[in-house]
C-alpha positions as CSV (number, residue, x, y, z in Angstrom):
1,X,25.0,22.2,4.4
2,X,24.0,22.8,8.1
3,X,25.0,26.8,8.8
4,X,24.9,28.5,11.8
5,X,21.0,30.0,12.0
6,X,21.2,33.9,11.2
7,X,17.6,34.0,13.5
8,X,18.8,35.8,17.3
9,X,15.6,35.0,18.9
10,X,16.4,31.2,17.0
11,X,19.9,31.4,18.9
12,X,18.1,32.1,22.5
13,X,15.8,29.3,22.3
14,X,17.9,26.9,20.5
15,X,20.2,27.3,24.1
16,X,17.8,26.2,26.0
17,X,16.7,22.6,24.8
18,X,13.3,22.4,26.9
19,X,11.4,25.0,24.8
20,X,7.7,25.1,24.8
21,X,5.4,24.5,21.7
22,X,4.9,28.7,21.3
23,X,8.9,28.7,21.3
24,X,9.5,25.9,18.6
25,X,7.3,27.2,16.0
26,X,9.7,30.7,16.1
27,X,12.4,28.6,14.8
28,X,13.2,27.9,11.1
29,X,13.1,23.7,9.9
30,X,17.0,24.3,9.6
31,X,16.8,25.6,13.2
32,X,14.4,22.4,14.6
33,X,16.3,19.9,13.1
34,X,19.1,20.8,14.9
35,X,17.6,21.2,18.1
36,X,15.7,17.6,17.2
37,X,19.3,16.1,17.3
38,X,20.5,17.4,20.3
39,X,17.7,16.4,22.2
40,X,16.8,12.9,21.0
41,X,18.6,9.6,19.3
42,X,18.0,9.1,16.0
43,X,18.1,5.4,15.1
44,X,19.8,4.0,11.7
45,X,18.2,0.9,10.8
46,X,18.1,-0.9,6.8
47,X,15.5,1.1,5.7
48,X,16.7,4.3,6.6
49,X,16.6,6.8,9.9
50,X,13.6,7.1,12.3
51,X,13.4,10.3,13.4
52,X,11.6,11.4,16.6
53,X,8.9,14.1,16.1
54,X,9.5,17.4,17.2
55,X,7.8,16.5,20.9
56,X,9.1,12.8,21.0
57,X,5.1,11.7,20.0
58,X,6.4,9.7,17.2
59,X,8.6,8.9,14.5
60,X,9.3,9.2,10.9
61,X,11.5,7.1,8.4
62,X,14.1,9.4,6.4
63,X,15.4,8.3,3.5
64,X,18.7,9.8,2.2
65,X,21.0,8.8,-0.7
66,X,23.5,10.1,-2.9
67,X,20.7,12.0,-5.3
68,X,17.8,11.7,-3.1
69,X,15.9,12.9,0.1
70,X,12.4,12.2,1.6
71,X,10.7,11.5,4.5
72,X,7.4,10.3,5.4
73,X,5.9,12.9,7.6
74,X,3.0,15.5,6.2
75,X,5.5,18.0,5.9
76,X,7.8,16.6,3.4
77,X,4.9,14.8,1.2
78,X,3.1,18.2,0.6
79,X,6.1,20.7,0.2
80,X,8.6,18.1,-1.7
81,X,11.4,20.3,0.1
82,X,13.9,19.8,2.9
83,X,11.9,19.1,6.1
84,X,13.1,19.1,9.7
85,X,13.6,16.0,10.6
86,X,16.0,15.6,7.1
87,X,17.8,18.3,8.4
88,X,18.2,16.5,12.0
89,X,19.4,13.5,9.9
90,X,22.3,16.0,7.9
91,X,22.9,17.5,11.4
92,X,23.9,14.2,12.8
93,X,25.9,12.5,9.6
94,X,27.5,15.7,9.7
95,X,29.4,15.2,13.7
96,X,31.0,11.4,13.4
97,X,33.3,10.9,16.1
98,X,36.6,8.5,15.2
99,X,37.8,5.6,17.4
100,X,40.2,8.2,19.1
101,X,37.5,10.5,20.6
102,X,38.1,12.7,17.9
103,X,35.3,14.8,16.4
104,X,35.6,14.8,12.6
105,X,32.8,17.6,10.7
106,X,31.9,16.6,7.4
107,X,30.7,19.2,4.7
108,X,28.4,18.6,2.4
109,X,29.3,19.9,-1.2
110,X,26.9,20.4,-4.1
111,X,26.5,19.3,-7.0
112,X,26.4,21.5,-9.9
113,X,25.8,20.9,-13.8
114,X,26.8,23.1,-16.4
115,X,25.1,24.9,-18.3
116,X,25.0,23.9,-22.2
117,X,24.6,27.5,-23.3
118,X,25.3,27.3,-27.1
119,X,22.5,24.6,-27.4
120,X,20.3,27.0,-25.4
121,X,21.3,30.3,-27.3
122,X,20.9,28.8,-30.3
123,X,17.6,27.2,-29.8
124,X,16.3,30.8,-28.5
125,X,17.9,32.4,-31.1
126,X,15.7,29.7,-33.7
127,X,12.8,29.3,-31.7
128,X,10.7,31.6,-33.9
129,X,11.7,30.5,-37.3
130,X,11.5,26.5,-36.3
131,X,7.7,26.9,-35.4
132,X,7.0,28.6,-38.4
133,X,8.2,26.2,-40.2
134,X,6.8,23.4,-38.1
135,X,3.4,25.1,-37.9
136,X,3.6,25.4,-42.0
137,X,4.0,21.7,-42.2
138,X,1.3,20.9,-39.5
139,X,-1.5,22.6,-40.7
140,X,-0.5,20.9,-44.7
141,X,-2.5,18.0,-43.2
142,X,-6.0,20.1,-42.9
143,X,-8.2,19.1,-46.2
144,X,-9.8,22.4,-47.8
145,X,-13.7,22.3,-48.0
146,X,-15.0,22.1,-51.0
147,X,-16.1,25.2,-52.7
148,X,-20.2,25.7,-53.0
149,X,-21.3,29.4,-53.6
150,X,-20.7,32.8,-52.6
151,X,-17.1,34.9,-52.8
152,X,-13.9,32.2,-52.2
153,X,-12.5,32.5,-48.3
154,X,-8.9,31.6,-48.2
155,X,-7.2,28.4,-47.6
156,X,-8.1,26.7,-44.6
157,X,-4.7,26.1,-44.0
158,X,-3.6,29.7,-44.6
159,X,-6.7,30.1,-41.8
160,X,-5.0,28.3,-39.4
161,X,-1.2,29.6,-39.6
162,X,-2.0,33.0,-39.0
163,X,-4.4,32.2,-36.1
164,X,-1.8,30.1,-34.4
165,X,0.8,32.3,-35.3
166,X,-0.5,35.8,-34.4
167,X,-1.4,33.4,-30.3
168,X,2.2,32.6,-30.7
169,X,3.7,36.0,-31.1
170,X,1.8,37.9,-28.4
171,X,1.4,41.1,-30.8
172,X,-1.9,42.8,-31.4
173,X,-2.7,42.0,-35.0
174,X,-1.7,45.3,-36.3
175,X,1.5,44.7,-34.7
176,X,1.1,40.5,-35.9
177,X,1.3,42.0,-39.6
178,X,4.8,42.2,-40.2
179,X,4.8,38.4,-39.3
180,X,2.1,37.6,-41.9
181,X,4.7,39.3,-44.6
182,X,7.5,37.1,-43.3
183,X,5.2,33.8,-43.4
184,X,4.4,35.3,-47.3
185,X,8.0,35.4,-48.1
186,X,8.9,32.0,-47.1
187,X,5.9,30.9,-48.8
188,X,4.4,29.6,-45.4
189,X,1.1,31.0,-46.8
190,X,-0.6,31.2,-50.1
191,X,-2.5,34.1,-50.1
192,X,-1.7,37.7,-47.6
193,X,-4.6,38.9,-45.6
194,X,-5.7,41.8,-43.5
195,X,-5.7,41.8,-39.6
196,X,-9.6,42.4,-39.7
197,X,-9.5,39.3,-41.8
198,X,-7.4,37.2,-38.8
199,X,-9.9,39.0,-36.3
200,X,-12.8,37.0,-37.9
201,X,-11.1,34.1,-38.6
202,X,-10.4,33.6,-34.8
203,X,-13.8,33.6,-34.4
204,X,-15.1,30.5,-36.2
205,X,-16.6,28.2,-34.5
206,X,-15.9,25.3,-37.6
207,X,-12.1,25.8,-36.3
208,X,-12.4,24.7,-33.5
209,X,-12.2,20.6,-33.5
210,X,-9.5,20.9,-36.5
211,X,-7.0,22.7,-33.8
212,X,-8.2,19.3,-31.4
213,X,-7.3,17.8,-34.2
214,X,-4.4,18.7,-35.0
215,X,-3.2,19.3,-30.9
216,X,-3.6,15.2,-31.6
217,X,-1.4,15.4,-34.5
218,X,1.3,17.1,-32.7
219,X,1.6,14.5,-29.5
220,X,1.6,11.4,-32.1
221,X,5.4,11.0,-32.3
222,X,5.6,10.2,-28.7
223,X,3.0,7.6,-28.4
224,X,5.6,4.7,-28.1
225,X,7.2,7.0,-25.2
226,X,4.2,8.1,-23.4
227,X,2.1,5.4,-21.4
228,X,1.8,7.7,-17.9
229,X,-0.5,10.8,-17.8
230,X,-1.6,13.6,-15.4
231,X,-4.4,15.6,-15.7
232,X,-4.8,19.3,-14.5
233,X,-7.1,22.3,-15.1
234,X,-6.2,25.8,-14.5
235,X,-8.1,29.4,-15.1
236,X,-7.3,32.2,-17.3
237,X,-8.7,35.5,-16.6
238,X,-11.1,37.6,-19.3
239,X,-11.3,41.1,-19.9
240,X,-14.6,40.9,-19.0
241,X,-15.9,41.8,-15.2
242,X,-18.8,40.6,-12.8
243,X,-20.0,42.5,-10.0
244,X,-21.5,41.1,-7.0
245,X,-22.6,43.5,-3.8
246,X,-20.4,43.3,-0.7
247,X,-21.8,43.0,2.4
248,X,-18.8,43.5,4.4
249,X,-17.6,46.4,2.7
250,X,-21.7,47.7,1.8
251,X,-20.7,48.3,-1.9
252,X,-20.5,47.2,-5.3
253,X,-17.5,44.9,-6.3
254,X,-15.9,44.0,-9.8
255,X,-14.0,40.9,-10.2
256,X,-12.5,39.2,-13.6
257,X,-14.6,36.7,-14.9
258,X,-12.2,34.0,-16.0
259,X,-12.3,30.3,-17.8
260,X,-10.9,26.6,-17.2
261,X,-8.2,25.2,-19.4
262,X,-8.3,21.1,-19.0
263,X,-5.6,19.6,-20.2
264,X,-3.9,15.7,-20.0
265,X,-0.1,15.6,-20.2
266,X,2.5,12.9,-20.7
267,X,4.5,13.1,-17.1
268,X,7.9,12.1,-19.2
269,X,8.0,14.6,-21.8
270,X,5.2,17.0,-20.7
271,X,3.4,16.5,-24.3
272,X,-0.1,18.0,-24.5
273,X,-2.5,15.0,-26.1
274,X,-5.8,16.6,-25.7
275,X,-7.5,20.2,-24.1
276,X,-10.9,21.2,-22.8
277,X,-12.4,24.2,-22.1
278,X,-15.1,25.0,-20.1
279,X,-16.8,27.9,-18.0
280,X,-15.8,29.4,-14.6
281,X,-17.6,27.6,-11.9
282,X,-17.6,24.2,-14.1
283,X,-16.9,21.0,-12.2
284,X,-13.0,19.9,-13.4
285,X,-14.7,15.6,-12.7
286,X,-16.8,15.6,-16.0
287,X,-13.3,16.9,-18.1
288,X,-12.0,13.8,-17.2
289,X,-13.6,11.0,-19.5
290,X,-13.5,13.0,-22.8
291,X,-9.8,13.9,-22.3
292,X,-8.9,10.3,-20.9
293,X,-10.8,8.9,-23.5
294,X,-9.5,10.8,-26.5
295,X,-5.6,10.4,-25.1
296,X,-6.6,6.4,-25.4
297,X,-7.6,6.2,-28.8
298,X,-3.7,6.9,-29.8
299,X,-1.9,6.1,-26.8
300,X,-1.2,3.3,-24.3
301,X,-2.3,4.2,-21.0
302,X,-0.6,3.0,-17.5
303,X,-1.4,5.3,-15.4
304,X,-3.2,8.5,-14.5
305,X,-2.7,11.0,-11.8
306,X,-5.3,13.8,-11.0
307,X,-5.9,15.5,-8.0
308,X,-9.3,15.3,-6.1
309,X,-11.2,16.8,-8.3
310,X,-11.1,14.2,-10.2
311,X,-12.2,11.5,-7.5
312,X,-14.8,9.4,-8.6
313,X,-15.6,5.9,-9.4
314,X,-16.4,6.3,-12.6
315,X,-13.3,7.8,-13.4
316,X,-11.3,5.4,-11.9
317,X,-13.3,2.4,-13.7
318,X,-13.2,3.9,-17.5
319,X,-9.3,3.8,-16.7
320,X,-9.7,0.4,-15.5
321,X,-11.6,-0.4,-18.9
322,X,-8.6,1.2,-20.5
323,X,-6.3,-1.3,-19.1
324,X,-4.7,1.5,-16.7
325,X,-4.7,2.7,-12.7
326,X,-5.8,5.9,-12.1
327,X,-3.8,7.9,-8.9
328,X,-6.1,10.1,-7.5
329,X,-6.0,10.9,-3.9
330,X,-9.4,10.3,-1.3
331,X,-11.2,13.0,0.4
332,X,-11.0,13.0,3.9
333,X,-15.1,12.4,4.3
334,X,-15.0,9.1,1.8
335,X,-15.2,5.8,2.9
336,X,-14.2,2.3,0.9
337,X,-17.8,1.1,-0.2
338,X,-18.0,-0.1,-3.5
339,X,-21.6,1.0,-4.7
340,X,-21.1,-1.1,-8.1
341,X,-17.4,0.2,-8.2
342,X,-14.9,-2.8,-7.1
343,X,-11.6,-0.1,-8.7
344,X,-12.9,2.5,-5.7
345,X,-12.3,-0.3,-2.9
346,X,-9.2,-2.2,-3.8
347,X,-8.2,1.6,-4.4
348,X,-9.0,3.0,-1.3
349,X,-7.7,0.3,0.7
350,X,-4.4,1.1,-1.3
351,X,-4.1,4.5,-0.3
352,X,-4.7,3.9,3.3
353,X,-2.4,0.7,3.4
354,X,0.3,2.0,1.4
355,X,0.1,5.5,1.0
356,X,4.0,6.5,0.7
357,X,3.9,4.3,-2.2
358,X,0.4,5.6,-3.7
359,X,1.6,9.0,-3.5
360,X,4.9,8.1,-5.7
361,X,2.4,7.8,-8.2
362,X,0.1,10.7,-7.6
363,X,3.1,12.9,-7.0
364,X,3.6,12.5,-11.5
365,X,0.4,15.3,-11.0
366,X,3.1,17.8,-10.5
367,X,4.2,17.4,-14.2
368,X,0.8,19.2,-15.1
369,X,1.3,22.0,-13.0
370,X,4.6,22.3,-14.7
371,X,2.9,22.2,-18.1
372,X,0.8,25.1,-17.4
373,X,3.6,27.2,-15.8
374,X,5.3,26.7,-19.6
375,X,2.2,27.9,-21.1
376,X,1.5,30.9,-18.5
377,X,5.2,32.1,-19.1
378,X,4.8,32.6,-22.5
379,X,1.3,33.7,-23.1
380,X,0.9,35.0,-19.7
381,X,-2.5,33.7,-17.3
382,X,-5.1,36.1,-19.1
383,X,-7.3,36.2,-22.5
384,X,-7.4,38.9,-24.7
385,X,-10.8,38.0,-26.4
386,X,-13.9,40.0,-26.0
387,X,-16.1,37.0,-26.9
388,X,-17.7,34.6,-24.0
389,X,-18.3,31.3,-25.4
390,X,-15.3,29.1,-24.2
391,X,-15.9,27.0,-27.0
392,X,-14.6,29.9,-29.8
393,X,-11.6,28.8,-31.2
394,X,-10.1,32.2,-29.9
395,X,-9.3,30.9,-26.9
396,X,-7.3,28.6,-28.1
């Protein structure tokens, strides 16, 4: 709902409807879009409103329904949120006059949903015990190497639990051991071990492409849902630090090294198929085939967003080859030419012909970032290994 702006200087200029360019920019959206109604018609047509710009040097279309809002100008497409010219729209709606001269205010009321709080409390309340459980049936499907020489190492499985379980918990391992005890009760794990023994199992190399493996496993139930994907990367600081010499401040200055996470998502259900790693200053373009590629081999792919990171023709021919369209935005700099690469032209000419409904599609990229949030809110955006090498299962 339209309020009265709480901004004084707002109140001064909105009073005086010829304001200059320095004056408008003082004001709030809430604040322009009512100032864009008072001063200009806006025009209801079957599409939807057109909206004069701020300065009367164009137009935009808004859109608004019972559950929805958008509009087509820059603003709206990159901040997804309530821009001026939607709030000129609700300003208007908002003052109907009636066949009797009468003005009649409308008031917008919203829409709440409750809140199913004993499904939530009781999934927080089991959270911990249900991934035990399903991280004890998981890792049943890792085959034990067969014994050659030397002193037995434990079960591979038993390997794998406690690694993923002491990540899971957050705790230092001396802290993790009271976990390992619980796991040994329930019978999660054969065989108790020490937290130097978890220490150097987190360290093997060998474990690596099982936990690709079985990150595989887990997505598998959702194959017959999941046919559109987005693809993000994201960094995760080290304990380590670099130092580089400042010029501008004529000393030494430390920073955190830090490494990529790549990872492809399903955009209805936000289920991880496959991860990469890779090094600090590593191009995200090259993460794109393996992870694409290993996401085919079990699922159905439609469609993939990525951001511009991503934009290449290759890229958007091995998704071609997959039997899918891949969403990923143009540079400002790139032009339409082919260069053995018909996806990049018909493409291109889509994104600058129809690029409201281009960026429907790109816009499922968001789901990514949402994936990651998930994953930074419980393991937080830093690494507590010492070791370097991205590709230590550690990391994981």
């Amino acid at each position: 709902m339209v309020g009265k702006p709480n901004n004084p200087m707002g109140d001064k200029i909105l009073e005086n409807k010829n304001i200059s360019e320095a004056d408008f920019k003082q004001l709030s959206r809430q604040e322009r879009g009512k100032l864009i109604a008072q001063k200009y018609r806006i025009t209801k047509t079957d599409k939807g409103y057109l909206v004069p710009s701020q300065f009367n040097k164009g137009k935009y279309l808004v859109e608004i329904t019972a559950t929805s809002e958008k509009c087509n100008c820059p603003d709206f497409e990159l901040r997804k949120c309530k821009c001026k010219h939607i709030f000129a729209v609700e300003y208007t709606l908002r003052q109907e006059i009636d066949d009797e001269g009468n003005l009649a205010i409308t008031e917008t009321v919203n829409k709440t949903y409750k809140q199913k709080w004993d499904a939530y409390n009781t999934a927080q309340c089991n959270e911990q015990k249900l991934f035990m459980k399903l991280l004890a049936d998981l890792v049943k499907n890792v085959e034990q190497p067969e014994y050659k020489f030397g002193r037995p190492s434990l079960p591979l499985s038993d390997m794998i639990f406690s690694s993923a379980l002491k990540v899971y918990s957050t705790f230092s391992l001396r802290r993790f051991m009271g976990l390992v005890d619980l796991a040994l009760e329930k019978k999660y794990i054969d065989i108790p071990c020490s937290y130097v023994l978890i220490s150097n199992i987190m360290r093997k190399k060998e474990l690596t492409p099982i936990l690709h493996k079985l990150i595989q496993i887990t997505s598998l139930p959702l194959a017959t849902i999941e046919k559109k994907f987005a693809i993000d990367s994201s960094r995760f600081s080290t304990c380590r630090f670099a130092r580089y010499y400042s010029f501008k401040h004529g000393k030494d200055m430390r920073y955190r090294t830090w490494l990529k996470a790549h990872l492809i998502s399903g955009t209805k259900t936000n289920i991880v198929t496959c991860v990469e790693l890779s090094d600090e200053y590593e191009h995200d373009s090259p993460r794109f085939k393996p992870l694409v590629e290993k996401t085919a081999r079990e699922f159905r792919i439609e469609e993939v967003s990525g951001d511009m990171a991503y934009s290449s023709r290759n890229n958007l021919d091995l998704v071609k080859s997959l039997g899918g369209t891949a969403y990923i935005p143009f540079k400002s700099n790139t032009t339409g030419k082919a260069r053995g690469s018909m996806t990049w032209t018909k493409m291109y000419h889509y994104f600058m012909a129809n690029n409201e409904e281009f960026l429907q599609h790109y816009h499922l990229r968001s789901n990514s970032e949402t994936v990651f949030h998930m994953i930074k809110s419980k393991f937080r955006d830093n690494i507590r290994s010492k070791d370097r090498d991205p590709n230590k299962t550690k990391f994981f």
